[in-house]
C-alpha positions as CSV (number, residue, x, y, z in Angstrom):
1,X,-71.5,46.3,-60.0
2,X,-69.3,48.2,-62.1
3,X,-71.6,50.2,-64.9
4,X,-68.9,48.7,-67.8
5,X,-70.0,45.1,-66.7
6,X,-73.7,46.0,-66.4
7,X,-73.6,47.4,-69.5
8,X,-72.2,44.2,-71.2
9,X,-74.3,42.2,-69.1
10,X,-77.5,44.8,-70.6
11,X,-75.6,44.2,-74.0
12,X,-75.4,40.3,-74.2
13,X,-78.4,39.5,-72.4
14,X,-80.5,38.3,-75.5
15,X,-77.6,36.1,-76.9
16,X,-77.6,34.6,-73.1
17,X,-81.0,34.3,-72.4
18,X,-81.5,32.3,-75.4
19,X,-78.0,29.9,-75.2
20,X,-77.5,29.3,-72.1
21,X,-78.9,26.1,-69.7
22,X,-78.8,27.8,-66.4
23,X,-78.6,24.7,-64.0
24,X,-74.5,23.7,-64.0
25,X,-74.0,27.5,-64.3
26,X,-75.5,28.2,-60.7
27,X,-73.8,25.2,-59.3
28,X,-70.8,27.1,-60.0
29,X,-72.2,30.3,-58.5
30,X,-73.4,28.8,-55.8
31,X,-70.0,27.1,-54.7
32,X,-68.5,30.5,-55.2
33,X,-71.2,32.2,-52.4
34,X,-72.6,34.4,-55.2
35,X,-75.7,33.1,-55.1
36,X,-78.2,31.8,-52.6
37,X,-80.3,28.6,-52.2
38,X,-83.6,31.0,-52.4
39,X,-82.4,32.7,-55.4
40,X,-81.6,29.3,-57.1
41,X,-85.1,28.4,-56.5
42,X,-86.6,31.4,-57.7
43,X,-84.6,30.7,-61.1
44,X,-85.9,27.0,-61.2
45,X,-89.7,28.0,-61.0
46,X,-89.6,29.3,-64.8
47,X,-91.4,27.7,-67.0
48,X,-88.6,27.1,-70.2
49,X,-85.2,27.8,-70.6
50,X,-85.1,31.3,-71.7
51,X,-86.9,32.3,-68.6
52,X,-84.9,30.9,-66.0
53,X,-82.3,32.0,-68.2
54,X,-83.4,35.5,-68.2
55,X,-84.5,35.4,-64.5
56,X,-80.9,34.7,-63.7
57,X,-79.7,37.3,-65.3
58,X,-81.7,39.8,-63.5
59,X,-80.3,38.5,-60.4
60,X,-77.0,39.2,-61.7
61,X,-77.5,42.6,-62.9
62,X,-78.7,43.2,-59.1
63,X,-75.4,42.1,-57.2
64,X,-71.3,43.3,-57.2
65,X,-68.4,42.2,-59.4
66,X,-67.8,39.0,-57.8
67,X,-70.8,37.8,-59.2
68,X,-69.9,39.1,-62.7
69,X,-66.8,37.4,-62.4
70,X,-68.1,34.1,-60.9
71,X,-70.8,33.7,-64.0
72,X,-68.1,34.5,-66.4
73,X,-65.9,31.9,-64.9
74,X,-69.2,29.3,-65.0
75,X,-69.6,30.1,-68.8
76,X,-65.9,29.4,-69.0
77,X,-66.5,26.2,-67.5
78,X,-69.5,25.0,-68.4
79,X,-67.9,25.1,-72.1
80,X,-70.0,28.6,-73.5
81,X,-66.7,30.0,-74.5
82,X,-68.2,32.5,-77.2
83,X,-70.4,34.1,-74.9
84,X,-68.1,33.9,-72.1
85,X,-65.7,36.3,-74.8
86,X,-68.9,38.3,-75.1
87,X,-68.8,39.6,-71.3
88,X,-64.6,39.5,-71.2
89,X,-64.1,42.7,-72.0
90,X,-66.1,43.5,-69.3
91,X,-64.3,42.1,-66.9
92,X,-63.6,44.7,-63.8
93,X,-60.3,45.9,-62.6
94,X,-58.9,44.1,-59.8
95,X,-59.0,47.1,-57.8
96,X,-62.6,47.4,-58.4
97,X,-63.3,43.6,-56.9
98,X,-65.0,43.8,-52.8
99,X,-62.0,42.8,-50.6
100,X,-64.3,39.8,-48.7
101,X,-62.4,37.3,-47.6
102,X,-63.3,33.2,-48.2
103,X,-63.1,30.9,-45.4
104,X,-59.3,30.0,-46.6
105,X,-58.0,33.5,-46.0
106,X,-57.6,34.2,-49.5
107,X,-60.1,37.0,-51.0
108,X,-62.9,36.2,-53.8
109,X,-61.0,38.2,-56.3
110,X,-58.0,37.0,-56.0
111,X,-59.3,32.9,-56.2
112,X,-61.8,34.0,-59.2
113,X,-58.2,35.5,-61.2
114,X,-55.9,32.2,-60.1
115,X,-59.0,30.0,-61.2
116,X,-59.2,31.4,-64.7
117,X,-55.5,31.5,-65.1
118,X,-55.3,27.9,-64.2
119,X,-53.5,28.6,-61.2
120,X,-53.7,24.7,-59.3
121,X,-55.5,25.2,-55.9
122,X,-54.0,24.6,-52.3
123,X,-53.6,20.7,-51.6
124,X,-56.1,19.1,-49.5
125,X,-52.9,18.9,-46.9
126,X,-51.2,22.2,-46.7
127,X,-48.2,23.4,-44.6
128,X,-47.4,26.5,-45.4
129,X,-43.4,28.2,-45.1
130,X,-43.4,31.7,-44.8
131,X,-40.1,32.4,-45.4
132,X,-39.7,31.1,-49.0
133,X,-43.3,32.2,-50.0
134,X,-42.2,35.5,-49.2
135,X,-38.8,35.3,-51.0
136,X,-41.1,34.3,-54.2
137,X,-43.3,37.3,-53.6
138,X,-40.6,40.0,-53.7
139,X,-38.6,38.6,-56.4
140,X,-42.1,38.8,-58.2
141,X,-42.3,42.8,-57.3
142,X,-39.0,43.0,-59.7
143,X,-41.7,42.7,-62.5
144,X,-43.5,45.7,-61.4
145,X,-42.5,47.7,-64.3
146,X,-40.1,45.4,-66.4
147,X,-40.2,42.0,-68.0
148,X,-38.1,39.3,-66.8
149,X,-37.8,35.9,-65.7
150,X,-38.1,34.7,-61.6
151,X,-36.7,31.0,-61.3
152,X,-37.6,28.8,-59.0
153,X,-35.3,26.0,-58.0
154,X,-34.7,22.9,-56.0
155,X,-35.1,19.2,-56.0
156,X,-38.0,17.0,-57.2
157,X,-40.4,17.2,-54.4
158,X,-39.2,19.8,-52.4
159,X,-42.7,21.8,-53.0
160,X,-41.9,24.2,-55.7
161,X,-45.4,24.3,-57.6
162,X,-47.5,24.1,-54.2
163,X,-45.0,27.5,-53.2
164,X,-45.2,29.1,-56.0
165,X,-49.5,28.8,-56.3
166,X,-49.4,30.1,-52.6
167,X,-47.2,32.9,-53.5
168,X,-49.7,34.1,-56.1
169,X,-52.2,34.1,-53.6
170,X,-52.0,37.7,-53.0
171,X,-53.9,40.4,-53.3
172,X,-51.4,43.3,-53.3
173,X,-48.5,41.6,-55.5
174,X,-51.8,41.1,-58.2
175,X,-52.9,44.4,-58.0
176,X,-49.4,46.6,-58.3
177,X,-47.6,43.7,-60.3
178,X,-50.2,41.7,-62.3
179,X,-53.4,43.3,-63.0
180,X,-53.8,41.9,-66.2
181,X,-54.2,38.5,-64.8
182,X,-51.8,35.1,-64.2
183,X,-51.6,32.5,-66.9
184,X,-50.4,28.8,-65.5
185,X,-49.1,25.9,-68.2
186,X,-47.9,23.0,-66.9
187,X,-45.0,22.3,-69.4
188,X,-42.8,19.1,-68.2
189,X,-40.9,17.1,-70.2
190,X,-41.6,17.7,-74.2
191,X,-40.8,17.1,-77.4
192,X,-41.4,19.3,-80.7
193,X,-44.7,17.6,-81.1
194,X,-46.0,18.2,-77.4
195,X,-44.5,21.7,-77.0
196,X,-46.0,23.1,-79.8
197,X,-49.5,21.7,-78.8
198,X,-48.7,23.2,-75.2
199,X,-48.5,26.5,-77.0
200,X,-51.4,26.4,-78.8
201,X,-53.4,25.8,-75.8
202,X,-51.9,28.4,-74.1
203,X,-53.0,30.9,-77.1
204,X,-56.3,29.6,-77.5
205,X,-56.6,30.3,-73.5
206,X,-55.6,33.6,-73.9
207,X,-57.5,34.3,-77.2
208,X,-61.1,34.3,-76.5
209,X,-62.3,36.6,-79.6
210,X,-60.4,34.4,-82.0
211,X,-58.5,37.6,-82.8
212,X,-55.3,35.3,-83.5
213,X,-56.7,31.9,-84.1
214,X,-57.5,31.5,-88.0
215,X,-56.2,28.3,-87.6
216,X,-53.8,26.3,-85.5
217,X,-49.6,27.5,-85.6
218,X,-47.9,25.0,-88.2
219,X,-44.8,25.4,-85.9
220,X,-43.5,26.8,-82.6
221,X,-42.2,29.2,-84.4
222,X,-45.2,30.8,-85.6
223,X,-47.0,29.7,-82.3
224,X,-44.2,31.8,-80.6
225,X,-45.1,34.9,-83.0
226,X,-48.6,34.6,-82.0
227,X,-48.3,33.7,-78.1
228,X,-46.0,37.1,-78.3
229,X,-48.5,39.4,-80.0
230,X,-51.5,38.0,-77.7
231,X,-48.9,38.9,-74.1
232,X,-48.1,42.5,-76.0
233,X,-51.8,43.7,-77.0
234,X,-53.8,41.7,-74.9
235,X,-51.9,41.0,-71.6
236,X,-49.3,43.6,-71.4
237,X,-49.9,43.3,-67.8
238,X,-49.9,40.0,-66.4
239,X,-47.3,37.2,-65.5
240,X,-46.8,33.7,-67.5
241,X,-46.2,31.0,-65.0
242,X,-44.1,27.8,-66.7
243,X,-44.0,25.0,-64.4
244,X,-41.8,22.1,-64.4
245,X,-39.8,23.6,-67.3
246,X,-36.6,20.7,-67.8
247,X,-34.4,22.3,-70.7
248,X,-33.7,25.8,-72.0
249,X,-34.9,24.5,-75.5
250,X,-38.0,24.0,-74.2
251,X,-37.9,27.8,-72.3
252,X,-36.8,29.6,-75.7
253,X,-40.1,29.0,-77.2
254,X,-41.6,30.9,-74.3
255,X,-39.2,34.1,-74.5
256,X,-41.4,36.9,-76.1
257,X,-39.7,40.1,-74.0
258,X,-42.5,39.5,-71.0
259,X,-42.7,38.6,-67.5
260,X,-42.4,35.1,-66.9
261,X,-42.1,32.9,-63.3
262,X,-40.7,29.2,-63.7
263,X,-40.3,26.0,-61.3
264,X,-37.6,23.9,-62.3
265,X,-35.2,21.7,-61.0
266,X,-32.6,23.1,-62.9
267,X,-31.1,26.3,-62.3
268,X,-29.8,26.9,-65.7
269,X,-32.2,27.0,-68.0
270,X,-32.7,30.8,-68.2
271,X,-29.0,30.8,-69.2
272,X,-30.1,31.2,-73.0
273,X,-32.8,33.5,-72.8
274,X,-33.0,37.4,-72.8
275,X,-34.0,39.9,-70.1
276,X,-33.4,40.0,-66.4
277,X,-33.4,37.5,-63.6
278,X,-34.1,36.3,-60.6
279,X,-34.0,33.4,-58.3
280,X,-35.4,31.5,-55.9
281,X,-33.8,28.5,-54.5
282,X,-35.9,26.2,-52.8
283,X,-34.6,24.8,-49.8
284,X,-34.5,20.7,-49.9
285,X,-35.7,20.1,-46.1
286,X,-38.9,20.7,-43.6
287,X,-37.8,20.9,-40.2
288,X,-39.3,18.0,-38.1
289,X,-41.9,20.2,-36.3
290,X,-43.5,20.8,-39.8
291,X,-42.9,17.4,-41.0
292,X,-45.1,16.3,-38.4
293,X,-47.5,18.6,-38.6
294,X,-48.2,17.0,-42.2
295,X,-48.4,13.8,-41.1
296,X,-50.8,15.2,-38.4
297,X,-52.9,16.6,-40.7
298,X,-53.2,13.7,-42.8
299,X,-54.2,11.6,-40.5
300,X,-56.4,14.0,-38.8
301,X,-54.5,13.3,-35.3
302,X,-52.9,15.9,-32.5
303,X,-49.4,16.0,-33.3
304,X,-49.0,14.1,-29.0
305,X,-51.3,11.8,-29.9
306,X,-49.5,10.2,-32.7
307,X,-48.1,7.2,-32.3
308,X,-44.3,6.6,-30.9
309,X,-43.4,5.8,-34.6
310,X,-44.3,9.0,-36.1
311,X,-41.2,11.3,-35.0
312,X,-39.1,8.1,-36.6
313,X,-40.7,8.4,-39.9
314,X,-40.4,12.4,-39.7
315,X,-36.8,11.6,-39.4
316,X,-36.3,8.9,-42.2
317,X,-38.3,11.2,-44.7
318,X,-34.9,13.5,-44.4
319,X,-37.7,17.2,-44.3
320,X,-38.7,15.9,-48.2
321,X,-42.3,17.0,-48.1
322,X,-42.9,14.8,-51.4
323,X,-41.9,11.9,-49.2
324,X,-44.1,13.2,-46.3
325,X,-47.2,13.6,-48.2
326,X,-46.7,10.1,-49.6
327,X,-46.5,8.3,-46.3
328,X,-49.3,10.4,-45.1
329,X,-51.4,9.5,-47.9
330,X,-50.5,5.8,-46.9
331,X,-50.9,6.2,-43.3
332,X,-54.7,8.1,-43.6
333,X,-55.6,4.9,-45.7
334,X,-54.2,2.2,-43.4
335,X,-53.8,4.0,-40.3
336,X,-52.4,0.7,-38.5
337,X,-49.2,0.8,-40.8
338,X,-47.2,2.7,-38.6
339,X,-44.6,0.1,-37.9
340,X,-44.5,-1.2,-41.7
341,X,-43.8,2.4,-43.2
342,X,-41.2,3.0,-41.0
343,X,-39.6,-0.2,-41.8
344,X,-39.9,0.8,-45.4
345,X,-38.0,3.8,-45.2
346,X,-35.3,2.5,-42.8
347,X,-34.9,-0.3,-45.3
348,X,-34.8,1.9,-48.5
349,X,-37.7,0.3,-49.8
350,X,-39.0,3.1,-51.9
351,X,-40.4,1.0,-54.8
352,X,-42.8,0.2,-52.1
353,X,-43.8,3.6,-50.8
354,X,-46.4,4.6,-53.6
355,X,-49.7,6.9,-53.6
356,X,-51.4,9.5,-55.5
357,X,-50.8,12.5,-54.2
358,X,-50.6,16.6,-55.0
359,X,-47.2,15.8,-56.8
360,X,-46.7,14.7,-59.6
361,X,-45.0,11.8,-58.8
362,X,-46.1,8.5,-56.8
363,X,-43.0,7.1,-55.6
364,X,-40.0,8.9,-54.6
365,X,-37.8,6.4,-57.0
366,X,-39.7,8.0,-59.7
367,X,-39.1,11.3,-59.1
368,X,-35.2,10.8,-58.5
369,X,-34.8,8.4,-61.5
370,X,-36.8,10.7,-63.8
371,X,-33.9,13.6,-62.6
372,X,-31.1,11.7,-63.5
373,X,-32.0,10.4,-66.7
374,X,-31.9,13.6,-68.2
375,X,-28.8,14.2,-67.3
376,X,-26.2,14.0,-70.2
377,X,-24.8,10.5,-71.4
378,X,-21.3,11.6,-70.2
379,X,-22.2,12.0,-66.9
380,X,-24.2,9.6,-65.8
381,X,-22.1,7.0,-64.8
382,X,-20.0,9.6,-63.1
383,X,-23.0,11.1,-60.7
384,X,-23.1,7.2,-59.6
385,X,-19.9,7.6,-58.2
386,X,-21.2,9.8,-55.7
387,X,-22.8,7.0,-53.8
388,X,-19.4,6.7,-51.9
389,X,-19.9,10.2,-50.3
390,X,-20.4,9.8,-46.9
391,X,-23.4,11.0,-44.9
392,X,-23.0,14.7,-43.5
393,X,-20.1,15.2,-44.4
394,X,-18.9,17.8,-47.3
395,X,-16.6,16.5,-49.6
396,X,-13.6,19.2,-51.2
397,X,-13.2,19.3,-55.1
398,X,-9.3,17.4,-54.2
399,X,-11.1,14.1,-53.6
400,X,-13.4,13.7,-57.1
401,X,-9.8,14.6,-58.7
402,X,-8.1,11.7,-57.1
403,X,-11.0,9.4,-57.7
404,X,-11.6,10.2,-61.6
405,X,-8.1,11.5,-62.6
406,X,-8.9,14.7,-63.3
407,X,-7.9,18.5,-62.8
408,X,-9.5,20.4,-60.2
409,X,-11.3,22.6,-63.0
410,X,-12.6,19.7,-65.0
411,X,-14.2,18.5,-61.9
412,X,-15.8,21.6,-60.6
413,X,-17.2,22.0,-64.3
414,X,-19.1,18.7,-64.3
415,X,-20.1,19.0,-60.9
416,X,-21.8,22.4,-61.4
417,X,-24.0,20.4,-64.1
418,X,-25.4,18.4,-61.2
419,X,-25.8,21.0,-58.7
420,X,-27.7,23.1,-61.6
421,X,-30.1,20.1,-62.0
422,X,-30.5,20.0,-57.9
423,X,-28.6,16.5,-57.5
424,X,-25.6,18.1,-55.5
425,X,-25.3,20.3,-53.0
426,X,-22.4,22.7,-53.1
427,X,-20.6,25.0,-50.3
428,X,-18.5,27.2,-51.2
429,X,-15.6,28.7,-48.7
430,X,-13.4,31.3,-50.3
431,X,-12.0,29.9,-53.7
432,X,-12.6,26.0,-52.2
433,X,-15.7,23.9,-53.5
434,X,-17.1,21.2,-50.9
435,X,-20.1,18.8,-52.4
436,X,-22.7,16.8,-50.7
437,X,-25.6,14.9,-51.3
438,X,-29.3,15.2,-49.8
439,X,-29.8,12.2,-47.7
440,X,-32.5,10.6,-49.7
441,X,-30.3,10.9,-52.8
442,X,-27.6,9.5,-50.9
443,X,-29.8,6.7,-50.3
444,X,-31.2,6.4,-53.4
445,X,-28.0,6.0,-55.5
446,X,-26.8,3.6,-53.0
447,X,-30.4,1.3,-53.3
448,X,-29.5,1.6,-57.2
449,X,-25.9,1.2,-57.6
450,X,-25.0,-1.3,-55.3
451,X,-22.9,-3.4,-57.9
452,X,-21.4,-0.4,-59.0
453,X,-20.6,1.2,-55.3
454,X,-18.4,-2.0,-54.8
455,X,-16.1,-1.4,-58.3
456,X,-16.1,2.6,-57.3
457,X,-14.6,1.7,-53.5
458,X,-12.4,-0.9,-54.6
459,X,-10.7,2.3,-57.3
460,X,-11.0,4.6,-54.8
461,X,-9.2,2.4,-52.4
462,X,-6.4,1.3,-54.5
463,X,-5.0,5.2,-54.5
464,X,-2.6,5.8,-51.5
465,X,-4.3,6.1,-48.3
466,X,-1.2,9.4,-47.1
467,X,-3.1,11.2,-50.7
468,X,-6.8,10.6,-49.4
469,X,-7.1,11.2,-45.3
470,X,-5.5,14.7,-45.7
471,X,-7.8,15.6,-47.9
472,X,-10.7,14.4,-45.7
473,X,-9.9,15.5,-42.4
């Protein structure tokens, strides 16, 4: 152990020894492999408090950091936040943490820092994708030395969060990048009331000796102030992670000239805030090899023993791994509903495809309806228009122009508002823009709008057929 934590541990041990209950404090140890069965024992055989209390601490003072860290983190836990801010201070560096790897691959240090930043943990189901989690990682190694902002983007379900907590899980990019730590907030949707309570969690988290927290902020503003001093003096060193972040109102209150990583489905809400950026676009699809692997894994099955049904349902769930981990969820309940979640899915039933599961959603209606309600008022009725697109194929700028009577750059400018908010899909060839939906969307708009599809084709038809086919073919 590092002789700055002993020494705090030396320092504190009489306001420990006669605070703390040492039972729920080892459970925590124990899970983290600090501390043995035997040496749990040897604690319980005390006669009061203050001697197992005491006896623990002698145990402590006789191993590495880990198991520093790891009673730290059960004081944190076990709600003895004062005398956890007693021993932060002596919290070792990173680089001084043993490199022993847990069963999961990822090393003790590195889980202990994630854990106390709130970082969410690896669903019971994981598949990882290599190729994004590494894009995520060196966009994060542009905040080496500079604050900034690392966005990244995609459509609801397409495993932003569960990427993003992966990506972190690295020992290298936290030890050149982030020594100072990582500090998660969930943010979603808010308004005044809920963002500025989201702040002053945040600062309480960070705050442990009360340096900044007379009382609670009046208002973000002042919350801002303070959220800005504690990053400056305190955490100079370590990255904010805002997840689900929906407007750039909402981002504004978090832009204090540090370095910041958000998931959103928008792309442009960093377009109002200061400092440098990056990107990460989340791709909307798992090829079917990985698809089934999730479903395999759920249902704790070899990928050739599954049933006949299974490659069908890969297929219908269009590489969404929110719709994947749903029917998965479903299938690992009622493993003899093959058949009937298939027909789902081929039916568009999605009302009826619903489970708890790692996302935050637990039907995929919800997450696509919950999209395009925050889209503005104008453009709603517009983006349910695009349930005439066909399937697969990418439809030019010309064609929206003849359907809504507009110019070309009037189109491309509302478009771009749904491609931002990953609704729309958008190739661009030279100086010509093609749109396209995701299949599931596709689907979903036409399971919605149904009425409305029938008005749209009958106005779309009633232009001259010699304007359209060019345009198409």
């Amino acid at each position: 152990m590092d002789v700055k934590s002993r020494n705090h541990l030396l320092l504190n041990r009489l306001a420990l020894e006669r605070d703390i209950k040492t039972s729920y404090v080892m459970d925590h140890m124990i899970t983290d492999q600090v501390l043995t069965l035997q040496e749990e024992e040897k604690v319980k055989a005390q006669a009061t408090q203050r001697d197992r209390a005491a006896m623990l601490i002698n145990i402590i003072l006789k191993k590495d950091n880990n198991s520093y860290i790891s009673f730290y983190n059960a004081l944190l836990h076990e709600g003895y936040k004062d005398l956890a801010a007693l021993l932060h201070d002596g919290i070792p560096s990173i680089t001084s943490y043993d490199r022993k790897d847990s069963t999961d691959g990822v090393a003790f240090c590195v889980r202990t820092i994630l854990c106390e930043g709130g970082v969410p943990q690896r669903p019971v189901v994981f598949v990882t994708r290599p190729e994004l989690v590494n894009e995520i990682r060196q966009k994060l190694y542009n905040l080496r030395n500079d604050p900034g902002w690392v966005t990244v983007y995609g459509m609801a379900g397409s495993g932003k969060s569960v990427l993003t907590a992966e990506a972190l899980r690295d020992q290298s990019l936290l030890e050149e990048c982030f020594p100072g730590g990582v500090h998660w907030i969930s943010v979603g949707k808010q308004d005044n009331a809920g963002l500025l309570m989201k702040l002053h969690n945040l600062c309480s988290r960070l705050d442990l000796d009360f340096t900044y927290a007379q009382r609670p902020p009046l208002n973000i503003g002042e919350a801002k102030d303070r959220l800005r001093l504690l990053m400056l003096h305190k955490y100079p060193r370590s990255l904010l992670v805002l997840d689900d972040i929906w407007d750039s109102q909402t981002l504004k209150a978090f832009d204090n000239h540090c370095k910041v990583l958000i998931t959103s489905r928008d792309r442009s809400v960093t377009d109002h805030v200061t400092g440098r950026k990056y990107e990460v676009h989340m791709e909307s699809g798992l090829n079917d090899e990985k698809g089934l692997e999730i479903l395999s894994l759920f249902v704790d099955m070899k990928i050739k023993d599954m049933p006949a049904q299974a490659d069908k349902i890969v297929r219908e769930c269009k590489g969404s791994p929110l719709v994947l981990s749903l029917i998965g969820a479903l299938l690992r309940d009622f493993p003899n509903r093959w058949e009937y979640y298939l027909r789902q899915l081929q039916n568009k039933q999605f009302r009826r495809i619903k489970k708890s599961s790692s996302y935050d959603y637990e039907a995929l209606d919800e997450a696509m309806s919950i999209s395009v309600e925050m889209l503005n008022e104008n453009f709603k009725d517009f983006y349910k228009d695009l349930s005439i697109l066909p399937k697969d194929v990418k439809v030019p700028t010309k064609v929206f122009c003849i359907l809504w009577d507009m110019e070309p750059e009037e189109v491309e400018d509302m478009q771009q508002e749904f491609v931002n908010k990953s609704l729309l899909f958008c190739d661009r060839n030279g100086k010509s823009f093609h749109y396209y939906l995701h299949d599931l969307q596709l689907d979903f708009l036409i399971e919605k709008n149904r009425e409305q599809l029938q008005i749209v084709l009958r106005m779309f038809l009633g232009h001259d057929i010699d304007d359209i086919l060019p345009v198409l073919l």
